[in-house]
TIFISE-631573 format. One record per residue (C-alpha): x, y negated, z; residue in one letter. Coordinates in Angstrom, 1 decimal, m for minus. Example, Ala and Ser with C-alpha at 12.3 -4.5 7.8 and 13.67 -1.06 7.14 Angstrom:
+--------+--------+--------+------+
:   east :  north :     up : code :
+--------+--------+--------+------+
:   12.3 :    4.5 :    7.8 :    A :
:   13.7 :    1.1 :    7.1 :    S :
+--------+--------+--------+------+
***
This chain:
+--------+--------+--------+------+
:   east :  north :     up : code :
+--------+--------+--------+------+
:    0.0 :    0.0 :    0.0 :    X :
:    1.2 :   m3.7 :   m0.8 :    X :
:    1.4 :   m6.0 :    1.9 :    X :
:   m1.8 :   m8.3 :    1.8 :    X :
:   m2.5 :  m11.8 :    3.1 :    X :
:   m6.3 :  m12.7 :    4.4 :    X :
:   m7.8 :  m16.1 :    4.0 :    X :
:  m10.4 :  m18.4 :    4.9 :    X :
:  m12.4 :  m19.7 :    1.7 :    X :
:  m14.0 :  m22.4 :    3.8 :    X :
:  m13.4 :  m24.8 :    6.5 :    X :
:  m12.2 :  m22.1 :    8.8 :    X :
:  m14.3 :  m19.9 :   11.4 :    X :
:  m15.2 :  m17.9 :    8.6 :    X :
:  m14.2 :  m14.5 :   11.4 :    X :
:  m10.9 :  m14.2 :   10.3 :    X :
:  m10.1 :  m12.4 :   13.2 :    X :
:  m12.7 :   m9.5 :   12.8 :    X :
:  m11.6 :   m9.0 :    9.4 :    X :
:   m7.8 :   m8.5 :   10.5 :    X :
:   m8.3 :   m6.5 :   13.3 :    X :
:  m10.7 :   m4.2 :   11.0 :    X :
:   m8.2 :   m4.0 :    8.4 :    X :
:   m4.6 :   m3.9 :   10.5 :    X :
:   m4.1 :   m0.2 :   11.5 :    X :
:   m3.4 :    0.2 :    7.4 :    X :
:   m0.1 :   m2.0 :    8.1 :    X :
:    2.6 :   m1.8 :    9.7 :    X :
:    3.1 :   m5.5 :   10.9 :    X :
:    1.0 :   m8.4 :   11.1 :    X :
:    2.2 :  m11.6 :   11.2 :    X :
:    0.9 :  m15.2 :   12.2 :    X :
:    2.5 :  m18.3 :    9.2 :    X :
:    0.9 :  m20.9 :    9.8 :    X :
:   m1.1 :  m23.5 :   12.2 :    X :
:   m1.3 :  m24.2 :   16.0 :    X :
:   m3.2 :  m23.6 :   19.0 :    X :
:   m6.2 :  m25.9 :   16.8 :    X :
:   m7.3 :  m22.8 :   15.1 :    X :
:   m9.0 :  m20.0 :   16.8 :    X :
:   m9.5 :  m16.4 :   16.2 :    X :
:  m12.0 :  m14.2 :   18.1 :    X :
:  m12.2 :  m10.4 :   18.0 :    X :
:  m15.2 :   m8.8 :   20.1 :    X :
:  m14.1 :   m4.9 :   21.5 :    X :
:  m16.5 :   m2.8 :   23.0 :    X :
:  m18.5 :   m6.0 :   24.2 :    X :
:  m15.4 :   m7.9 :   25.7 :    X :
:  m14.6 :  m11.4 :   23.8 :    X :
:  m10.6 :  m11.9 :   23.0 :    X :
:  m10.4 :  m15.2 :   21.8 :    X :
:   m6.9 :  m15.7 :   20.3 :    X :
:   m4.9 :  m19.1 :   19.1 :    X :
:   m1.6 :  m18.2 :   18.6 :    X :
:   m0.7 :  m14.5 :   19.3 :    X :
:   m1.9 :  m12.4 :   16.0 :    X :
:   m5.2 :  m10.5 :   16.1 :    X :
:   m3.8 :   m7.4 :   15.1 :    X :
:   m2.8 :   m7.0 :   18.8 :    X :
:   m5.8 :   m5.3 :   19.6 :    X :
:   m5.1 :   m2.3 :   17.2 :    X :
:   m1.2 :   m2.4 :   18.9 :    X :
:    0.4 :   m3.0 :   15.9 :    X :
:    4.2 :   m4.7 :   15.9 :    X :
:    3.8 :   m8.4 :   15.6 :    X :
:    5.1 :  m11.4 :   14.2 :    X :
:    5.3 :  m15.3 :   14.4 :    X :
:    7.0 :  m17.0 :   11.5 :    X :
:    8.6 :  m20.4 :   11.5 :    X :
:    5.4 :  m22.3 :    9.8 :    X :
:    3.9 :  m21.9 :   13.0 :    X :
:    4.1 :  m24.5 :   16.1 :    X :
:    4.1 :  m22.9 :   19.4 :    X :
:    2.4 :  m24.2 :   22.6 :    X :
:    4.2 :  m22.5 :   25.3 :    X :
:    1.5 :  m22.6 :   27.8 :    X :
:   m0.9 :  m21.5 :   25.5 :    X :
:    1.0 :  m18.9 :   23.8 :    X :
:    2.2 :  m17.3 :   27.3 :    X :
:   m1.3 :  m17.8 :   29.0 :    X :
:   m2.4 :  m15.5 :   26.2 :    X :
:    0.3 :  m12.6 :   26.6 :    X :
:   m0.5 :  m12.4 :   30.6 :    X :
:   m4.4 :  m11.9 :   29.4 :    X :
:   m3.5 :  m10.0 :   26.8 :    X :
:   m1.4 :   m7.5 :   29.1 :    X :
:   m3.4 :   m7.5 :   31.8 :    X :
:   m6.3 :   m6.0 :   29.4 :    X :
:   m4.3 :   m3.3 :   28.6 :    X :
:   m2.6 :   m4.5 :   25.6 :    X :
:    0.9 :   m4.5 :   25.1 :    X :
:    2.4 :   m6.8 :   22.6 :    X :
:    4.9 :   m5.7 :   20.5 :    X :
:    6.2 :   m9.8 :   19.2 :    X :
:    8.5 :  m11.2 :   17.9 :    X :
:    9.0 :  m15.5 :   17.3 :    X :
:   11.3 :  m17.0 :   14.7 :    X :
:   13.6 :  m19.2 :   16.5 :    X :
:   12.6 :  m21.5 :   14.2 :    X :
:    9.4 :  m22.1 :   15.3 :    X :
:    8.8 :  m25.8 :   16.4 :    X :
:    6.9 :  m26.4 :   20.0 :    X :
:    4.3 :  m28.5 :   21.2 :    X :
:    5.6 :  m31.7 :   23.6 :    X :
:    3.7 :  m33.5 :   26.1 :    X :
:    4.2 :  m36.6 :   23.8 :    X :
:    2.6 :  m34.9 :   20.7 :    X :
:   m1.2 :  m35.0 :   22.6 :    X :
:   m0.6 :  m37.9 :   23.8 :    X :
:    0.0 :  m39.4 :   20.4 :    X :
:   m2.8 :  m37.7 :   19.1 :    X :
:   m5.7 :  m38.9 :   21.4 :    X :
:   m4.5 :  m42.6 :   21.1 :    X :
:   m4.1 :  m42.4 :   17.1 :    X :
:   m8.2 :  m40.7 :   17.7 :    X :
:   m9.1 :  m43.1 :   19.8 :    X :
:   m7.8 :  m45.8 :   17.8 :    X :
:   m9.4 :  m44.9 :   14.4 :    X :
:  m12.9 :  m45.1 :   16.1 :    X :
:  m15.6 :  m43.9 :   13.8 :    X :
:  m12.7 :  m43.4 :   11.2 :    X :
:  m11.3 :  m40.5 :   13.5 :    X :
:  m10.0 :  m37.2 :   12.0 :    X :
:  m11.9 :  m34.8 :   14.7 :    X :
:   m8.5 :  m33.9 :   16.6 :    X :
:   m8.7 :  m32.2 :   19.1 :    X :
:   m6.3 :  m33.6 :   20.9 :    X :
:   m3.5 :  m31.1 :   20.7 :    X :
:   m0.9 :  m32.7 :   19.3 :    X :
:   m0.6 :  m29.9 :   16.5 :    X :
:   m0.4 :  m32.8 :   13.5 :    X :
:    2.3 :  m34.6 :   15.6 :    X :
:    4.6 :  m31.9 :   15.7 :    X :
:    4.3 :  m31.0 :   12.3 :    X :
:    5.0 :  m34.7 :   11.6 :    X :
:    8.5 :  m34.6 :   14.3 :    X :
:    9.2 :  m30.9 :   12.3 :    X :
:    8.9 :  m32.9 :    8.9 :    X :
:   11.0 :  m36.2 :   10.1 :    X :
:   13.9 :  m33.9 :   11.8 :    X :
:   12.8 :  m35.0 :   15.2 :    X :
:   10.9 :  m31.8 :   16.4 :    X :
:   12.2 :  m29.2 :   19.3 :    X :
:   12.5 :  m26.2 :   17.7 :    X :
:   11.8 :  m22.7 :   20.1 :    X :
:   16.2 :  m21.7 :   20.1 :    X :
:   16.9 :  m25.7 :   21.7 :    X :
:   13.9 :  m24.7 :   24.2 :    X :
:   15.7 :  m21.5 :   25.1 :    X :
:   19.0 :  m23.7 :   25.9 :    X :
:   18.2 :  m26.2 :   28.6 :    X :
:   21.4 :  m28.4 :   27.8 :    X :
:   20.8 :  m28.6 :   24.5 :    X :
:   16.9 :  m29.4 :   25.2 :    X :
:   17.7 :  m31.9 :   27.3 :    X :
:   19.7 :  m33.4 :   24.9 :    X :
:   17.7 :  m34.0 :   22.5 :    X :
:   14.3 :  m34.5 :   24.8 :    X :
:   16.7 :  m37.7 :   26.0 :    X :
:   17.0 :  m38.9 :   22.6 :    X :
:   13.6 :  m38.5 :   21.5 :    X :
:   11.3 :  m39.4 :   24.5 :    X :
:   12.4 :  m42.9 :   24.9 :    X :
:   10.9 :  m43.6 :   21.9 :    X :
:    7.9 :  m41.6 :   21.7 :    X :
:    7.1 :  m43.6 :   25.0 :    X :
:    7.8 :  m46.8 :   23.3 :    X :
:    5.2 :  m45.7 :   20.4 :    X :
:    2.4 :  m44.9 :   22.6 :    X :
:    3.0 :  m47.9 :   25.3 :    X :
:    3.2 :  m50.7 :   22.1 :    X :
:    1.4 :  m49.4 :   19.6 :    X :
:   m1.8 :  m48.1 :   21.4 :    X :
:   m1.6 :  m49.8 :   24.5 :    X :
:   m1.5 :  m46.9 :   26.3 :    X :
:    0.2 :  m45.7 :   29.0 :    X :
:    2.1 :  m42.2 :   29.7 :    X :
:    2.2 :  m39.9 :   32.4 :    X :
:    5.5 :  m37.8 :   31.1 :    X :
:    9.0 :  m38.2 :   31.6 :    X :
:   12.1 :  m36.5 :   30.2 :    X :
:   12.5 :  m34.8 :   33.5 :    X :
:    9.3 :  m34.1 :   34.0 :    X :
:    9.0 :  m31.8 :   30.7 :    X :
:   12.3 :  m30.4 :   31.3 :    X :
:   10.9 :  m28.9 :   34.6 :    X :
:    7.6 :  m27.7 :   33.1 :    X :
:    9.7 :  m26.5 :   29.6 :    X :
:   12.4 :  m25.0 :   31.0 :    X :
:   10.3 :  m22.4 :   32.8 :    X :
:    8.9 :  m21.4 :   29.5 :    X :
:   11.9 :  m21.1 :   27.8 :    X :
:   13.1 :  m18.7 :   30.1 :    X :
:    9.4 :  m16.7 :   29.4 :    X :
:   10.0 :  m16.6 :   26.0 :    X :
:   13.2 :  m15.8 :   25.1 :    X :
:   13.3 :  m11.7 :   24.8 :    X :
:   10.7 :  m12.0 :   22.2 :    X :
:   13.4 :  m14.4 :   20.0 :    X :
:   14.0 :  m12.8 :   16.7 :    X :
:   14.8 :  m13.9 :   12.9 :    X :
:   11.5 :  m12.9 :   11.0 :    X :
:   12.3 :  m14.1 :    7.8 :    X :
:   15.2 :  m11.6 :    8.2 :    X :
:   12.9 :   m8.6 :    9.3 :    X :
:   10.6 :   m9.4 :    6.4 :    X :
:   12.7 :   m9.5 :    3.9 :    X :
:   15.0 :   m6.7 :    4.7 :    X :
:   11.8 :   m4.4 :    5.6 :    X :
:    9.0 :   m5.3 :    3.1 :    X :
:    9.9 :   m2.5 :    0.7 :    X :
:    9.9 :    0.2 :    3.2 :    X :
:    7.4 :   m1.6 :    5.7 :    X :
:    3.9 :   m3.0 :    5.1 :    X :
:    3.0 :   m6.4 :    6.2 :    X :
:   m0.4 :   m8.3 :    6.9 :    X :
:   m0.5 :  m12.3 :    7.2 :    X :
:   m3.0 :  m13.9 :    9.1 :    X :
:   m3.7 :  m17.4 :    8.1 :    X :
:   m5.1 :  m19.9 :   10.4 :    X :
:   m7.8 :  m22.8 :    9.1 :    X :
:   m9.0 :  m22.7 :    6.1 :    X :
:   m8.5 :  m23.5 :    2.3 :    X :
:  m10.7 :  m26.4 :    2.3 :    X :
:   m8.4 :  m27.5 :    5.6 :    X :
:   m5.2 :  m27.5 :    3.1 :    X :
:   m3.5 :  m31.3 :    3.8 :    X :
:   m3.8 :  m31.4 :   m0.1 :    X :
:   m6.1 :  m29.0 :   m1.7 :    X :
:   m8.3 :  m29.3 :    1.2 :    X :
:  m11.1 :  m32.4 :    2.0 :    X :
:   m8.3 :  m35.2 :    2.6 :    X :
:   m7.6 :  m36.8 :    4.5 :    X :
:   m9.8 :  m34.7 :    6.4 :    X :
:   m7.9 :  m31.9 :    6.7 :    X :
:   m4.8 :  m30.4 :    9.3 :    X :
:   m0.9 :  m30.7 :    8.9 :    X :
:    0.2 :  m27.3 :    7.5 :    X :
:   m0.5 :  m25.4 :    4.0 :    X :
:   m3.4 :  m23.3 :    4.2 :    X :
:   m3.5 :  m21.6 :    0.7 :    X :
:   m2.5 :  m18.3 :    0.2 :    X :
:    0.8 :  m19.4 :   m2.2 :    X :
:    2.5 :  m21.1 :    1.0 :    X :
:    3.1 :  m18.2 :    2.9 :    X :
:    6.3 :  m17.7 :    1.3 :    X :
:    7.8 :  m20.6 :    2.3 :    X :
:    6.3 :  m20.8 :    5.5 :    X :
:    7.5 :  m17.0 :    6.8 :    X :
:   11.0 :  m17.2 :    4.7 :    X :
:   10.4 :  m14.4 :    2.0 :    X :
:   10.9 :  m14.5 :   m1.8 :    X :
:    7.7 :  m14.7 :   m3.3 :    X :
:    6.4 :  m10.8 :   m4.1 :    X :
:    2.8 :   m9.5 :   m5.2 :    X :
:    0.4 :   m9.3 :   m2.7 :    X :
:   m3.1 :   m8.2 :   m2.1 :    X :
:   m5.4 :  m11.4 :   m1.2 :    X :
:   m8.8 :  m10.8 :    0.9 :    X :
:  m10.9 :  m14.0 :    1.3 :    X :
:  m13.5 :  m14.4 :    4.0 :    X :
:  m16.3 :  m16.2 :    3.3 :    X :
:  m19.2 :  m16.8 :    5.8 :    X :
:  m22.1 :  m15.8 :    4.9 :    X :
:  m23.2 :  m19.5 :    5.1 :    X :
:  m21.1 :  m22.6 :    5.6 :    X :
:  m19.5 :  m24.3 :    8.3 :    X :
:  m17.1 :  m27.0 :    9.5 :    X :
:  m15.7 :  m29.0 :   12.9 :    X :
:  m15.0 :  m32.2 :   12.9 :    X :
:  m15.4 :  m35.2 :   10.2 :    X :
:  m15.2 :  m35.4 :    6.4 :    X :
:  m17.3 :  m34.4 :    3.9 :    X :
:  m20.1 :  m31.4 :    3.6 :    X :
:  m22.1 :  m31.6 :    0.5 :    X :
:  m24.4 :  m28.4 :    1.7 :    X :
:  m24.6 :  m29.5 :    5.2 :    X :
:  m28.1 :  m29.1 :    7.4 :    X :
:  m29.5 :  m31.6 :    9.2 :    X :
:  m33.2 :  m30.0 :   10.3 :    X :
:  m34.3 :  m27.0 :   11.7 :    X :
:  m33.0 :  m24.5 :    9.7 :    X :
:  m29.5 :  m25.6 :   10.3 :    X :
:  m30.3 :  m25.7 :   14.1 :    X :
:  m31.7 :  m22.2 :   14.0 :    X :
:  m28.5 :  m20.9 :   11.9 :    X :
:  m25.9 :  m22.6 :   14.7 :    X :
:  m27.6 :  m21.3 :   17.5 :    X :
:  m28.0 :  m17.3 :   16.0 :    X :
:  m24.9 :  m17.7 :   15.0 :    X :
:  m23.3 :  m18.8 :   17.6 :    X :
:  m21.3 :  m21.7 :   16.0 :    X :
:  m19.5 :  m23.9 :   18.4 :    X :
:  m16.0 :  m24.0 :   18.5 :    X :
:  m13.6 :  m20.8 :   20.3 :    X :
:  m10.8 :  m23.5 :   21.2 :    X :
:  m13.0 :  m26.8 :   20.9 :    X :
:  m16.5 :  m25.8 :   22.0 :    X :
:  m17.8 :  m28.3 :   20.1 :    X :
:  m21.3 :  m27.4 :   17.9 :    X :
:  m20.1 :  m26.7 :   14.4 :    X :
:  m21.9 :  m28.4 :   11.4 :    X :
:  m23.9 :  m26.0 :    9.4 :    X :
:  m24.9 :  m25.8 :    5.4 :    X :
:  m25.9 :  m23.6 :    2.8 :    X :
:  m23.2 :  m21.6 :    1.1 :    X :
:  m21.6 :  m23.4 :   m1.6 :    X :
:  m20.2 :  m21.9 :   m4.7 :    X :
:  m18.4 :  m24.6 :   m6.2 :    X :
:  m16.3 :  m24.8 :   m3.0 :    X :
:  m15.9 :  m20.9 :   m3.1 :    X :
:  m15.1 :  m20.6 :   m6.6 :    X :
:  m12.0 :  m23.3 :   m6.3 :    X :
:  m10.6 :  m21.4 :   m2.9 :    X :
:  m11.3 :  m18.0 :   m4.4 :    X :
:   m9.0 :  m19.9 :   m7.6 :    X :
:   m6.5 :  m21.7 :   m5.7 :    X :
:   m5.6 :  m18.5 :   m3.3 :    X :
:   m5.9 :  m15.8 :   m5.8 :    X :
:   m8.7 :  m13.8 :   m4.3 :    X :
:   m8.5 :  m10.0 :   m5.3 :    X :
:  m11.4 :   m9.3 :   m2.7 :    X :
:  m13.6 :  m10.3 :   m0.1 :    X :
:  m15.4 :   m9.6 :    3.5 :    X :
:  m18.7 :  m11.8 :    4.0 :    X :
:  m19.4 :  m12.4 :    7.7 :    X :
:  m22.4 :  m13.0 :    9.7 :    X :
:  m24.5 :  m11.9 :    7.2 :    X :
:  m27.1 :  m10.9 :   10.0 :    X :
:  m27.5 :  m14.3 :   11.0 :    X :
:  m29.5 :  m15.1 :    8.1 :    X :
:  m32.0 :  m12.4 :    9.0 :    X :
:  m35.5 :  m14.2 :    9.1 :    X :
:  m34.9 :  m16.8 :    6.7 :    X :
:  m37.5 :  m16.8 :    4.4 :    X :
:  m36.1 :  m19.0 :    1.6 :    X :
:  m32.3 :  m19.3 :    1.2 :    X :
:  m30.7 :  m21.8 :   m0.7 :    X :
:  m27.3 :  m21.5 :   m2.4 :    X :
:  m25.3 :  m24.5 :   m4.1 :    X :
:  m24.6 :  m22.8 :   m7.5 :    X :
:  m23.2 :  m26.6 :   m9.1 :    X :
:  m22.6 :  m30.1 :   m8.1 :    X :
:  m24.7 :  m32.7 :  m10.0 :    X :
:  m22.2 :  m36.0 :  m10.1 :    X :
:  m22.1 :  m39.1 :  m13.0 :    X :
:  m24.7 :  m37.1 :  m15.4 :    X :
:  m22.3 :  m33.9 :  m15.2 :    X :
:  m23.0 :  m30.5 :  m13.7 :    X :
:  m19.9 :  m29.3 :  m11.9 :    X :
:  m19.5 :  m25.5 :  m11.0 :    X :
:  m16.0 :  m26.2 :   m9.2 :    X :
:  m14.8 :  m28.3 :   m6.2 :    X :
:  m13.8 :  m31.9 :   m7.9 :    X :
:   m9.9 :  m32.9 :   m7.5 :    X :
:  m11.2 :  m35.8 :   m6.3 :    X :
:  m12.7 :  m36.5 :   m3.2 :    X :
:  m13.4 :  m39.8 :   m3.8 :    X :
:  m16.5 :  m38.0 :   m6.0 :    X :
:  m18.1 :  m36.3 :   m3.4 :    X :
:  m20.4 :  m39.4 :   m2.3 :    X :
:  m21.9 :  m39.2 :   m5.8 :    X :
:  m22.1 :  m35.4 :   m6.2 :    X :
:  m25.3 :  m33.8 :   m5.0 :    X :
:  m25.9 :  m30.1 :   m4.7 :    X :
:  m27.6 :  m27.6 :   m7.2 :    X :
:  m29.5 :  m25.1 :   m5.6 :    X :
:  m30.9 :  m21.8 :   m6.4 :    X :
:  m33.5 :  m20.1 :   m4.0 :    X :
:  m33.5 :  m16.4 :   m3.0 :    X :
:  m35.7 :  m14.9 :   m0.8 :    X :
:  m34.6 :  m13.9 :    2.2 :    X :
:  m34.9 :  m10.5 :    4.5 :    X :
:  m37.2 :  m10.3 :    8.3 :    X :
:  m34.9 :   m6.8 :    8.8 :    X :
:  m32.2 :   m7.2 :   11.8 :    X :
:  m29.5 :   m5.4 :    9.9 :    X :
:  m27.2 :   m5.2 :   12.9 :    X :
:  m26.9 :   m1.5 :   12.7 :    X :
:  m26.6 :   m1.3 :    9.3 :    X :
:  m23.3 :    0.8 :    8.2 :    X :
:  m23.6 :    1.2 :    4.7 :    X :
:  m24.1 :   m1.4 :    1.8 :    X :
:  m27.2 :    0.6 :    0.6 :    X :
:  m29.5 :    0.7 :    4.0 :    X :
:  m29.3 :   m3.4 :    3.4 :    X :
:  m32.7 :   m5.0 :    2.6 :    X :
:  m32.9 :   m5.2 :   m1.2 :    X :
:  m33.4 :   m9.2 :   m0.7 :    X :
:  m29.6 :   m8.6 :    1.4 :    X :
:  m28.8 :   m6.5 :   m1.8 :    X :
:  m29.3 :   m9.4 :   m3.9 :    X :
:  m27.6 :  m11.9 :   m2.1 :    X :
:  m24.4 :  m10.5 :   m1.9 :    X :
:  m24.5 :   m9.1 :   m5.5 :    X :
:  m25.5 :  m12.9 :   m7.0 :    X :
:  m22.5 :  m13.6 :   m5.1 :    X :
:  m20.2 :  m11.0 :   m6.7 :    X :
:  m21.6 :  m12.3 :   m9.8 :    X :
:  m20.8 :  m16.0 :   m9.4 :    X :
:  m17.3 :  m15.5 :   m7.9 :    X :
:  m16.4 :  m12.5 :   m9.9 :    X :
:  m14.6 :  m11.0 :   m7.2 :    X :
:  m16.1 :   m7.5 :   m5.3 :    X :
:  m17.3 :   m7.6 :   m1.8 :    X :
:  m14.8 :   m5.0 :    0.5 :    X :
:  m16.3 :   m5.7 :    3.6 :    X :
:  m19.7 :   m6.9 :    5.2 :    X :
:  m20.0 :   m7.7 :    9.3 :    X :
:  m23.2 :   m7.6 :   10.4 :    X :
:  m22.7 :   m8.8 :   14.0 :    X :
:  m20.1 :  m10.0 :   16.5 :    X :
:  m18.2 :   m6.5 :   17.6 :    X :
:  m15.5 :   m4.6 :   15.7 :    X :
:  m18.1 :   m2.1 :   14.9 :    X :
:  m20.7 :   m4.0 :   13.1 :    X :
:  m18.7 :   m3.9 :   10.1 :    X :
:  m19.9 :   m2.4 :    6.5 :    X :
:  m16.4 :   m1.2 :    4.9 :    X :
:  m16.6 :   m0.5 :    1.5 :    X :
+--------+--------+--------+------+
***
């Protein structure tokens, strides 16, 4: 088997996590390239929630496991999630690039002032400081995980970069800070110490082991999230398309296998644009079956109908092979569904995503109704014991995106999962 890579084809939450853990125990590694402690995955075992920001969901099948240098690392976070993790009765088998770059004090801070300063302009941060350190990893000012194993040489550079970072937040934004180079040192140090058996090269082990080994890589966000493919400015720090994991882990570029997950319907946190969104009952009904607030931000998630133009430019841009629709059950007792099959913009139809966002405003959805399906389908284990009005949703979709349907998870647990 050829190593594959598994993607979001919307604004993230699409239940990455499920689809990894379902699909793991086939490789030999999995492996975490991208994003923060912003983006959250949550796998449901035997009724037990693991909700998961930075260590890779294939941890719940055991399998060996990886972080690669496109990540950035919150130490408390990261280590918070081991101890849990462990103390479930799951041992995990990581490795971290030393390359990594790690979350400071000074990168929140930054962050809520920069919010808090674009007023109704604001990104929908949550505060974490994930876009900062991508921005210190991008200007050569950034800690990196092998100076937070070596104390001296953290300090070093902690006393060359705070000073300023202060001087940002104090005269720029007015606002004051709570941190000092000593007081990180005594919080970081600590962590350093945590972290440093799990130190190892993985652009090395990759490379070296991918013809003999099989690897899976877990994307955080989403494609639509991409800081230039993606709804900008609207959008997070790191690549998100399938193409940048290269780069991001340290490999040449090889063939690989991509799987897309796609909700079932469409969501997304935060601000920016949402040409499908609902703003009336249905939508309410959908977030609360659903279950759609945030697993790191709790915050209510806004909810549309599934849009193909914005599918059929992910499922482009990333390459899609296959795909694993999620919460299809959540849709049960709908009795009209609606899906975007076009944009109508300037006296054009548009079947794909527009290059530019400045278009959206003027581009208004084109929908075609299906009926829907009373049935709860959360038992269902096989494709054909789906409603016939379920049948014909997901094969319109195959249809439209030309691209077959692997996998189908009719409800939260590992288990309510339709594997074709």
């Amino acid at each position: 088997m050829k190593s594959s890579i598994v993607v979001g084809l919307q604004w993230g939450d699409e239940g990455k996590g499920k689809i990894i853990d379902a699909v793991s125990p086939s490789f030999d590694y999995v492996v975490r390239w991208n994003g923060g402690n912003n983006a959250g995955h949550t796998v449901v075992v035997d009724g037990k929630r693991f909700p998961l920001s930075l260590v890779p969901s294939g941890v719940l099948q055991k399998k060996k496991l990886l972080i690669a240098q496109g990540v950035v690392i919150n130490p408390k976070v990261l280590l918070s999630e081991i101890k849990m993790l462990k103390d479930a009765g799951y041992p995990v088998d990581l490795t971290i690039d030393p390359r990594c770059h790690i979350v400071m004090p000074y990168h929140g801070a930054l962050d809520a002032a920069n919010e808090a300063w674009k007023g109704r302009d604001a990104t929908g941060s949550l505060h974490l400081g994930i876009g900062y350190c991508y921005e210190d990893r991008n200007n050569r000012a950034g800690i990196r995980l092998e100076f937070l194993v070596r104390p001296r040489v953290l300090q070093e550079e902690l006393e060359r970069i705070v000073p300023l970072k202060i001087a940002i937040i104090k005269k720029a934004y007015g606002v004051k800070t709570d941190f000092t180079v000593q007081s990180i040192l005594d919080e970081y140090i600590p962590y350093g110490k945590k972290l440093k058996p799990y130190l190892g090269d993985v652009s090395s082990l990759i490379t070296y082991q991918r013809i003999t080994h099989t690897f899976l890589f877990e994307q955080a966000h989403g494609t639509m999230l991409d800081p230039v493919f993606g709804t900008y400015p609207f959008t997070v720090a790191p690549p998100t398309i399938a193409g940048a994991v290269f780069g991001m882990v340290g490999v040449p570029a090889v063939p690989v296998n991509v799987l897309g997950v796609v909700k079932a319907y469409t969501t997304r946190v935060g601000n920016g644009p949402f040409p499908t969104e609902l703003l009336d009952k249905t939508g309410d009904a959908i977030r609360k079956t659903g279950n759609e607030f945030g697993t790191v931000s709790k915050r209510p998630r806004r909810v549309g109908w599934l849009d193909l133009p914005l599918l059929r430019y992910a499922v482009r841009l990333n390459g899609v092979r296959e795909i694993a629709i999620t919460k299809l059950d959540v849709l049960s007792g709908i009795a009209v569904l609606r899906v975007c099959i076009g944009y109508r913009c300037r006296g054009k139809i548009l079947r794909e995503f527009p290059s530019e966002i400045s278009l959206l405003p003027d581009c208004m959805p084109v929908y075609k109704q299906l009926p829907g399906w009373q049935e709860d389908i959360s038992r269902v284990r096989r494709r054909n014991d789906l409603p016939k009005q379920a049948l014909m949703y997901l094969s319109f979709l195959e249809r439209e995106l030309a691209v077959p349907i692997r996998f189908i998870s009719v409800g939260a647990d590992r288990t309510a999962l339709i594997n074709l």
